[in-house]
Backbone as a printed PyTorch tensor [residue, N CA C, xyz], in Angstrom:
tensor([[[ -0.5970, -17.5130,  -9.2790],
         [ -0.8770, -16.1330,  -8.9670],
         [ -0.2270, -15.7710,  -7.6340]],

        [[  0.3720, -14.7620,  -7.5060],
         [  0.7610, -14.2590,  -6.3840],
         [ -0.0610, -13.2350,  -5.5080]],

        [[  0.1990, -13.2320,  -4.8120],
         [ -0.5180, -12.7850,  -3.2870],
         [  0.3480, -11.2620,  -2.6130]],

        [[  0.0540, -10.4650,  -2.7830],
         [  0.5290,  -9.2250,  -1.9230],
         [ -0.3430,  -8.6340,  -1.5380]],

        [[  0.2590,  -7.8410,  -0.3210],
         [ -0.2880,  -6.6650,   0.5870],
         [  0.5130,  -5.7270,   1.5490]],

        [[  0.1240,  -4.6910,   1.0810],
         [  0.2170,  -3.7520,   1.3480],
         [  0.1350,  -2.7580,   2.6270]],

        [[  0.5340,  -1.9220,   3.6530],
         [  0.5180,  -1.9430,   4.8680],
         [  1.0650,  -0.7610,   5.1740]],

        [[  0.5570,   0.4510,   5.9170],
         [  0.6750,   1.8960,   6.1240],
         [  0.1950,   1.1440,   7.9660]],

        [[  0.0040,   3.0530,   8.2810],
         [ -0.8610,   3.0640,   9.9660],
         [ -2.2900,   2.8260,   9.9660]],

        [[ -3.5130,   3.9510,   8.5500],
         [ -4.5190,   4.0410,   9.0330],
         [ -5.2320,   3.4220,   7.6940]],

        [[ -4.4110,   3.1730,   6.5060],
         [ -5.0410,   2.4360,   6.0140],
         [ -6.0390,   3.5140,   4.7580]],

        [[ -5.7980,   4.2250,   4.9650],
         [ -6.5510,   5.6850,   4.1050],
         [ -5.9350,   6.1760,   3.5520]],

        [[ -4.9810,   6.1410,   3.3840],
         [ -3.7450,   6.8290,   2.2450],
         [ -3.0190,   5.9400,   1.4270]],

        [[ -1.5530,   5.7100,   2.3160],
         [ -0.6430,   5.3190,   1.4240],
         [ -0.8560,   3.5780,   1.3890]],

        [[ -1.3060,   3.0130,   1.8500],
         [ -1.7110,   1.9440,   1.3930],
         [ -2.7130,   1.6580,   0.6560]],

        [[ -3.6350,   2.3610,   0.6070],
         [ -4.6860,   2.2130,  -0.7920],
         [ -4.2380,   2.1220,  -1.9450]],

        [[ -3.4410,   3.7360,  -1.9280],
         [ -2.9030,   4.7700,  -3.0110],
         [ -2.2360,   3.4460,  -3.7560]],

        [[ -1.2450,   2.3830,  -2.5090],
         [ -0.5510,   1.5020,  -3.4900],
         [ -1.2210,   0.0060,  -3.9330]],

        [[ -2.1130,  -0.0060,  -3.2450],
         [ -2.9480,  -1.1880,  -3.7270],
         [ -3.7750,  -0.9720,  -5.1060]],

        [[ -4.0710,   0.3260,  -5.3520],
         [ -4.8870,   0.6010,  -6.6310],
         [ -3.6620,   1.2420,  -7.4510]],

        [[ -2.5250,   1.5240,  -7.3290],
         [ -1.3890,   1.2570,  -8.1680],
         [ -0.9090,   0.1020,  -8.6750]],

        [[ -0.7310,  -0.7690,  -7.6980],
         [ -0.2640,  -1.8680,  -8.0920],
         [ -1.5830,  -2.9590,  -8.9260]],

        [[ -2.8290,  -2.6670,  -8.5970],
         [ -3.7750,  -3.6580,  -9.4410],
         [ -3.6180,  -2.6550, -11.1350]],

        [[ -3.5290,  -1.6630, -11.1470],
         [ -3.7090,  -1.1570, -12.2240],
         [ -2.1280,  -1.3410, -12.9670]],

        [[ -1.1590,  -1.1920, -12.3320],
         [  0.2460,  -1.8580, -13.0590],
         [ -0.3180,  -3.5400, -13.6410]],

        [[ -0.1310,  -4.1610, -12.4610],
         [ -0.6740,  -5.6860, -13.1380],
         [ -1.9780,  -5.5150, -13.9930]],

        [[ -2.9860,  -5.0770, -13.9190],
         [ -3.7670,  -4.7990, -15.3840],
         [ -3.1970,  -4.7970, -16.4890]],

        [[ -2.7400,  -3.7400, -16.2240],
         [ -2.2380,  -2.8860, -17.6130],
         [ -1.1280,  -3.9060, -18.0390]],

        [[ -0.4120,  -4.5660, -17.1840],
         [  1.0080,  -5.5380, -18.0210],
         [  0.4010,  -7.0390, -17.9610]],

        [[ -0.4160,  -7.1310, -17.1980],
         [ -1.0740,  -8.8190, -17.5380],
         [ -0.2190,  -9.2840, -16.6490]],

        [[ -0.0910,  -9.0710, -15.5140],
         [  0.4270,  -9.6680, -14.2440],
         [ -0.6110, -10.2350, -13.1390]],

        [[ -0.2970, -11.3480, -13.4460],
         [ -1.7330, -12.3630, -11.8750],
         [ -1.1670, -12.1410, -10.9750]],

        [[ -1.6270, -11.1360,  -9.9700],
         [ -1.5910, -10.7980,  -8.7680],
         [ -2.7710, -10.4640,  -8.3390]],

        [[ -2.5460, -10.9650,  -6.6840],
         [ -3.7130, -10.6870,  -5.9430],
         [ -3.4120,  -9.4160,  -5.0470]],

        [[ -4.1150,  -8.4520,  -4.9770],
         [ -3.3790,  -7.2210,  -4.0390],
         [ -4.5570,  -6.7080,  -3.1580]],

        [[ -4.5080,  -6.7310,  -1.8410],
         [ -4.8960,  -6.3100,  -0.6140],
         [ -4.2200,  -5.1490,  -0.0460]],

        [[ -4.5100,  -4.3370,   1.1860],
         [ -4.1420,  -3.2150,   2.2170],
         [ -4.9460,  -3.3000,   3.0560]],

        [[ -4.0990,  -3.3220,   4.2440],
         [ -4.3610,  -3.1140,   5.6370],
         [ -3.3590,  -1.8690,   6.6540]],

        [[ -4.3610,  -1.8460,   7.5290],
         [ -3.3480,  -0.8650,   8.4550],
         [ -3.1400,  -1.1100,  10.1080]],

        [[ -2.1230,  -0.9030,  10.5880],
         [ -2.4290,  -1.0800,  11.9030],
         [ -3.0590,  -0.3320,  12.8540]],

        [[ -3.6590,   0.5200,  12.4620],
         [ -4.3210,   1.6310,  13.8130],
         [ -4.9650,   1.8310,  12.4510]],

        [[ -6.2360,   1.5170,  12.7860],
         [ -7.6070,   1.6100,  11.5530],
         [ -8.7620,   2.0570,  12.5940]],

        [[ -9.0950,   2.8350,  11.7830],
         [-11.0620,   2.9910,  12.0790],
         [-11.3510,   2.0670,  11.3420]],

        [[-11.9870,   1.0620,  11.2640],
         [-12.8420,   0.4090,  10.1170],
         [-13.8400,   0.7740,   9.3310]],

        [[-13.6000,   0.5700,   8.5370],
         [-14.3190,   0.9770,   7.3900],
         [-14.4230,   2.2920,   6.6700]],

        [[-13.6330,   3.0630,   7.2350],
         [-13.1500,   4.8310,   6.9560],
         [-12.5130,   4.4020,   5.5250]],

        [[-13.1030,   5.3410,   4.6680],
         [-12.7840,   5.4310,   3.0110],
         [-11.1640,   6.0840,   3.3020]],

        [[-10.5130,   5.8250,   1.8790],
         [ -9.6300,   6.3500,   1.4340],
         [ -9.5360,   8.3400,   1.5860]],

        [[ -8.7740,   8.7890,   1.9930],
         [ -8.6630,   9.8670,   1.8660],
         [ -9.1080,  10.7640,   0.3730]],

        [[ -9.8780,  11.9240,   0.4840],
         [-10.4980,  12.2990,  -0.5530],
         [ -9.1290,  12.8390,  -1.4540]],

        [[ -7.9470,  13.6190,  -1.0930],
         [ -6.9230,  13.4610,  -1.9490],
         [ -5.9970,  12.1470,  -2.4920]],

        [[ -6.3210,  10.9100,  -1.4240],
         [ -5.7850,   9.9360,  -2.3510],
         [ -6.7210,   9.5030,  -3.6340]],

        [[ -7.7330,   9.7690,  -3.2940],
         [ -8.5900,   8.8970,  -4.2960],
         [ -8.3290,   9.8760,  -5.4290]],

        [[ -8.2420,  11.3410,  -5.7520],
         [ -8.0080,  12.0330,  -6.6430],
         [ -6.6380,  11.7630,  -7.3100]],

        [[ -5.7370,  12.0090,  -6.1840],
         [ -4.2160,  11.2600,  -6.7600],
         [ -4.5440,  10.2990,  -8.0780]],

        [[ -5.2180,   9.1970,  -7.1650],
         [ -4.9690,   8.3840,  -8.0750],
         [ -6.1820,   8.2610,  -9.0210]],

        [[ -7.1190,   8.5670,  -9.1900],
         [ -7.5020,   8.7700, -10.3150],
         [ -6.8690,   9.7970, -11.4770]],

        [[ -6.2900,  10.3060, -11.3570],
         [ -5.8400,  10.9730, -12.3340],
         [ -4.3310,  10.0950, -13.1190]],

        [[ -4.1440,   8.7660, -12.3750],
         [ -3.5800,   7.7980, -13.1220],
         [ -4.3810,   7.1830, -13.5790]],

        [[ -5.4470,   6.4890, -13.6130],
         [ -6.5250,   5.9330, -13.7670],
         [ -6.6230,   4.5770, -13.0730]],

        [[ -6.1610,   4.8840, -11.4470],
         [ -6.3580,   3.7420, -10.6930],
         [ -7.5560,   4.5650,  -9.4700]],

        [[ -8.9830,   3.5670,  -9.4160],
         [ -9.8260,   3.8600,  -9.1950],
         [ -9.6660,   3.1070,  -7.4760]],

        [[ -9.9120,   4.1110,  -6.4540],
         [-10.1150,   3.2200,  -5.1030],
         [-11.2270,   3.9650,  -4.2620]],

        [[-11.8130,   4.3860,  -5.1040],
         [-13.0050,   5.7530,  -4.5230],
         [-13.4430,   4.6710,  -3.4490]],

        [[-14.0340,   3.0010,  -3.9690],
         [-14.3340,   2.4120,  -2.6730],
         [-14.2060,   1.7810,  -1.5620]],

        [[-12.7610,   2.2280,  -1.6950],
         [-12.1210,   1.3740,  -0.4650],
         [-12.3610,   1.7140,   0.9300]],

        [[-12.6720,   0.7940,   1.5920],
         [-12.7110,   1.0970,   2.8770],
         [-11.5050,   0.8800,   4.0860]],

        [[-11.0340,   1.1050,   4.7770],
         [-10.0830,   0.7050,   5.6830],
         [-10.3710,  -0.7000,   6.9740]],

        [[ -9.0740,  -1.4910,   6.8910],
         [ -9.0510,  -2.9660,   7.2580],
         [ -8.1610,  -3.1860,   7.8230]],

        [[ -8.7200,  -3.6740,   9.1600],
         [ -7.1680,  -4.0470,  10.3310],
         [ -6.3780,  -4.8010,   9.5820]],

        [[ -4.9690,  -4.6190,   9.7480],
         [ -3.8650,  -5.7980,   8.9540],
         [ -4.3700,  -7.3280,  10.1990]],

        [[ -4.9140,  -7.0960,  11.3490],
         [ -4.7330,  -8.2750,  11.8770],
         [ -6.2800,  -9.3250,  11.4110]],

        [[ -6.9930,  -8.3620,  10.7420],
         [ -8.0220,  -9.2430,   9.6830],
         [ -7.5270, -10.4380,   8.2540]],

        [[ -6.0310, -10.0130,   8.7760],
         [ -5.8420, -10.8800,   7.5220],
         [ -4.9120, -11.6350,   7.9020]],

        [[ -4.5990, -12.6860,   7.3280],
         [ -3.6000, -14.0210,   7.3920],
         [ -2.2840, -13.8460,   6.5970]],

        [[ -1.6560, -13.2770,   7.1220],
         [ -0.4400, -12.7400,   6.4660],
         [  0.7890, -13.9430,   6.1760]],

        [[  0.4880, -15.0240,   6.4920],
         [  1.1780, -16.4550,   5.9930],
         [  0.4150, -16.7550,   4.4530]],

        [[ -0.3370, -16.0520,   3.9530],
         [ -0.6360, -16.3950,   2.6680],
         [ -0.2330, -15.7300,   1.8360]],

        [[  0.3750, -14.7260,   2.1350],
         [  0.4360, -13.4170,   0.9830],
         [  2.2260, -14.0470,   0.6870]],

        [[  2.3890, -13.9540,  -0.6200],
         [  4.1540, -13.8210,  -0.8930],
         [  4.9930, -12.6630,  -0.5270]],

        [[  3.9260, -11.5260,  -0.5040],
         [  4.9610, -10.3850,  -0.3520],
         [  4.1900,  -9.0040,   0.3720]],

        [[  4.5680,  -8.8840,   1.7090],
         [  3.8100,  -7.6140,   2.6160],
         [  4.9810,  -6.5990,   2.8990]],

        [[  4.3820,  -5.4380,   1.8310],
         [  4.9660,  -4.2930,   1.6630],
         [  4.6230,  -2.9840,   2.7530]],

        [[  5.2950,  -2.6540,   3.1180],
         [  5.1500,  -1.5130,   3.9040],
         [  5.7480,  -0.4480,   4.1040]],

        [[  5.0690,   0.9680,   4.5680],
         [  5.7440,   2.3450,   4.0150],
         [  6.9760,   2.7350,   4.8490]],

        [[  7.0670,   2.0140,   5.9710],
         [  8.1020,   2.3950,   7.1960],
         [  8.8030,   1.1430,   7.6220]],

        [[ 10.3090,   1.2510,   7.9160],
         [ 10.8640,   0.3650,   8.9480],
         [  9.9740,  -0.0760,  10.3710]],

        [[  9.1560,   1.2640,  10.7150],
         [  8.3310,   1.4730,  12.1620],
         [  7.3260,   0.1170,  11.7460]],

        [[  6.3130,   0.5740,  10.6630],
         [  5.3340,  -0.3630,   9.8260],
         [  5.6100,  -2.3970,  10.2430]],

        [[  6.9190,  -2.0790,   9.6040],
         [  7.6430,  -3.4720,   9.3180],
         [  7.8790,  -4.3020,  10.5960]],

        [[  8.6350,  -3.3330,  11.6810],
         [  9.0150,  -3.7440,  13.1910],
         [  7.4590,  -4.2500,  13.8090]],

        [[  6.3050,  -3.5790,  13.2210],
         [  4.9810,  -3.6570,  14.2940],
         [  4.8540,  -5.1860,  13.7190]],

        [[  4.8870,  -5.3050,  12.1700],
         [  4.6330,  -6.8420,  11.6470],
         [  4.9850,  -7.5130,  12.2040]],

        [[  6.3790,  -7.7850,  12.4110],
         [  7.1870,  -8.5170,  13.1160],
         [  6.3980,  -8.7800,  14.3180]],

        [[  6.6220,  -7.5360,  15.3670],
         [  6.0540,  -7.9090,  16.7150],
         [  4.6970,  -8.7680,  16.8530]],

        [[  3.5330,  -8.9930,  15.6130],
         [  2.7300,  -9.3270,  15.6750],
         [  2.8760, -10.7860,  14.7790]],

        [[  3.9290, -10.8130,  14.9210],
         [  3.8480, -12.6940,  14.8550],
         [  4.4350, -12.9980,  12.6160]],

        [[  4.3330, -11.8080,  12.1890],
         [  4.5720, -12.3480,  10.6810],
         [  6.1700, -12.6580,  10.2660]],

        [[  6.2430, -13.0140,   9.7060],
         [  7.5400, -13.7740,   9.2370],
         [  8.3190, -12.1920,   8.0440]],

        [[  9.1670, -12.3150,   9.1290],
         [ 10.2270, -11.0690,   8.4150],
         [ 11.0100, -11.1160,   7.5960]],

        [[ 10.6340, -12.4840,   6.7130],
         [ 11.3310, -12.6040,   5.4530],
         [ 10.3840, -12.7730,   4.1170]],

        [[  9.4950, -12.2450,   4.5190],
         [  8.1040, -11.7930,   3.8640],
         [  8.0240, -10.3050,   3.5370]],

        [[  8.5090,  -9.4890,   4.2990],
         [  8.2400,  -8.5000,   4.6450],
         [  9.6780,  -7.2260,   3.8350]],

        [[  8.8820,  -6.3670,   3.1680],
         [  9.6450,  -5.2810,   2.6000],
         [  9.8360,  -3.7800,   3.1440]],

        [[ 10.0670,  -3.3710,   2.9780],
         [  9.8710,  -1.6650,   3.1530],
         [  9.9100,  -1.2720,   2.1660]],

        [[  8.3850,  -0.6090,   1.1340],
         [  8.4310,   0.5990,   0.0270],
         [  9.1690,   1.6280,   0.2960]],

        [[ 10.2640,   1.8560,  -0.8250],
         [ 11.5530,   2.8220,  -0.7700],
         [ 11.5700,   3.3810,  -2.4970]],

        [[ 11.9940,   4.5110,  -2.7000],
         [ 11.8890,   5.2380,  -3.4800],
         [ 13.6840,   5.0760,  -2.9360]],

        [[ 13.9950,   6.7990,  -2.7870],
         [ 15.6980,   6.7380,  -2.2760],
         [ 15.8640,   7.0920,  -1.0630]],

        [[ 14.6920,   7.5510,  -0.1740],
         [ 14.9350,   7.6890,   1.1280],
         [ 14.9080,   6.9030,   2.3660]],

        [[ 13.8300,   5.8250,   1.7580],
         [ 14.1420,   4.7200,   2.6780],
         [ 12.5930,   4.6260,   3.4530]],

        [[ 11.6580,   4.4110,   2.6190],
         [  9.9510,   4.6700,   3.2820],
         [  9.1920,   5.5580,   2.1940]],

        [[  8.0610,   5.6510,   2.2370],
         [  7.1420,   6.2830,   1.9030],
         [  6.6900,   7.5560,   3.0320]],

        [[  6.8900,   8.6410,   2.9910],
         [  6.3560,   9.4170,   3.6990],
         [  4.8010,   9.6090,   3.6430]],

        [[  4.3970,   9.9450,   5.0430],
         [  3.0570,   9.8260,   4.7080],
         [  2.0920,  11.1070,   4.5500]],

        [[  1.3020,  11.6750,   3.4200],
         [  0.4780,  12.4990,   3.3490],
         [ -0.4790,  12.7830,   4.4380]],

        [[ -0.6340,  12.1500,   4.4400],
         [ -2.1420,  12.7390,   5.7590],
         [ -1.9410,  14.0370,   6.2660]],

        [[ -3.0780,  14.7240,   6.1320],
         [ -3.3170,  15.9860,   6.3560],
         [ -2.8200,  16.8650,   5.2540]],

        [[ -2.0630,  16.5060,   3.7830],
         [ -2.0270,  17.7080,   3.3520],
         [ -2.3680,  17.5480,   2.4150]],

        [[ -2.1200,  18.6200,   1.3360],
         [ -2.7020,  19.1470,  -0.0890],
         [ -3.0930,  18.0160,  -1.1490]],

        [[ -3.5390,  18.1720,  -2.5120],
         [ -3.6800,  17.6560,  -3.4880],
         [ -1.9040,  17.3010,  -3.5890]],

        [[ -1.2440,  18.6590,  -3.9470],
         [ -0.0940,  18.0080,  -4.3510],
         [  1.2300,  17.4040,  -3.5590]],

        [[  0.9010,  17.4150,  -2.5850],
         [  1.3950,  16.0800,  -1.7310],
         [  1.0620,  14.6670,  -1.6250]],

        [[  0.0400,  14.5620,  -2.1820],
         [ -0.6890,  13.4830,  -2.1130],
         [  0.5310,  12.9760,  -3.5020]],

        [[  0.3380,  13.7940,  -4.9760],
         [  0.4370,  13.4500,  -5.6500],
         [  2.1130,  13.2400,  -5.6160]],

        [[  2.7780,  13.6280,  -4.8500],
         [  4.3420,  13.3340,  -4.5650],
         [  4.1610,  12.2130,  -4.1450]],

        [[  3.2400,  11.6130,  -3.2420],
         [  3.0520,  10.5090,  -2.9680],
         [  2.6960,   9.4230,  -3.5510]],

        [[  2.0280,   9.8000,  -4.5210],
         [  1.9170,   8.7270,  -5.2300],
         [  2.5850,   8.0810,  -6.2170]],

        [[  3.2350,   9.3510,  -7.3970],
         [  4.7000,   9.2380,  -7.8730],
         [  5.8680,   8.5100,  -7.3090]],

        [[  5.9920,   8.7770,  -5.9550],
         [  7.1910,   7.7990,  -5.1550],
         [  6.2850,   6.2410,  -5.4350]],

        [[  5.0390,   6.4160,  -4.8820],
         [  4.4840,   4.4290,  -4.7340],
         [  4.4590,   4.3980,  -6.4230]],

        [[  4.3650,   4.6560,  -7.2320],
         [  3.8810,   4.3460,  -8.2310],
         [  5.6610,   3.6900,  -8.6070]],

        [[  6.8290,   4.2190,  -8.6030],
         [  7.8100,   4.2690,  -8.4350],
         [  8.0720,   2.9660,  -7.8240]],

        [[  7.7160,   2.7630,  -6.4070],
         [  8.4090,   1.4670,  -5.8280],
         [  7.9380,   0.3260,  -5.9490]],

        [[  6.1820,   0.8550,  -5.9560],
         [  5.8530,  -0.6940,  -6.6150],
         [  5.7820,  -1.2490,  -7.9160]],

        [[  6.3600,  -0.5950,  -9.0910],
         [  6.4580,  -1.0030,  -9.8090],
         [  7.8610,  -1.9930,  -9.8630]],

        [[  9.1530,  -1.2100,  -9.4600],
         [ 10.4530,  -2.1730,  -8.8660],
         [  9.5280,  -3.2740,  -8.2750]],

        [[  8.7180,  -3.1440,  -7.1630],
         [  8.7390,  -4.3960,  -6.4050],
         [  8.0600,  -5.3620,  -7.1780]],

        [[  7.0750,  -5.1810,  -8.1840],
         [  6.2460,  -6.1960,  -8.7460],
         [  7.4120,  -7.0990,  -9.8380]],

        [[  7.9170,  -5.9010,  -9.8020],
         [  9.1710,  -6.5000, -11.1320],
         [  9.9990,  -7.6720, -10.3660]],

        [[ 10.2800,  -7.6970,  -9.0880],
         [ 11.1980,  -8.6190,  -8.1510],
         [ 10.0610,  -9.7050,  -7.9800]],

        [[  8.9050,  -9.3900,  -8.0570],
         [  8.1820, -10.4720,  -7.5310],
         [  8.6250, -11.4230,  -8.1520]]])
């Protein structure tokens, strides 16, 4: 079984959005993966944004209970593959000791995931279309 995670700023959006994408891709195709999200500038324990969780329920990936989790709560030498929405994202990994040949940037064609926070339903849902988009490529490379 493989090991990924996932990695935005606050941990309430676009890293949920792709952690309950990506468990519901591997569901749905019978892929053993383990999938986590963390963020680096977290409140702890702050839920998912009320438009991500709609986003993605209306794929039928459920994260109504997620709560938000420092990335430095986790042991990032275990995971095979730590995805993240920004080059910025990726550089902070680095600086904090993880191995940068671990490490991806979620890309659609621009080069990142832009991040929703603060706006509409249907931004959210542009957002999620792009992750739904990259992590499906990336699970496929796994």
């Amino acid at each position: 079984m493989k090991n990924v995670i996932f990695v935005c700023t606050g941990n309430t959006c676009r890293s949920p959005m792709a952690q309950g994408i990506c468990e519901k891709i591997c569901f749905d195709e019978r892929i053993p993966v383990r999938v986590d999200s963390a963020g680096l500038s977290v409140k702890a324990g702050e839920p998912a944004s009320q438009n991500a969780v709609i986003a993605c329920r209306e794929i039928g990936a459920d994260i109504s209970r997620h709560r938000a989790v420092d990335v430095r709560d986790f042991d990032l030498s275990l995971y095979d593959a730590v995805y993240t929405m920004s080059q910025r994202h990726k550089n902070a990994l680095i600086a904090l000791g993880a191995n940068p040949y671990k490490i991806w940037v979620l890309a659609t064609e621009d080069g990142g995931i832009p991040d929703p926070y603060g706006g509409d339903l249907d931004l959210y849902r542009q957002c999620r279309d792009e992750l739904y988009k990259a992590v499906k490529i990336s699970i496929e490379e796994l």
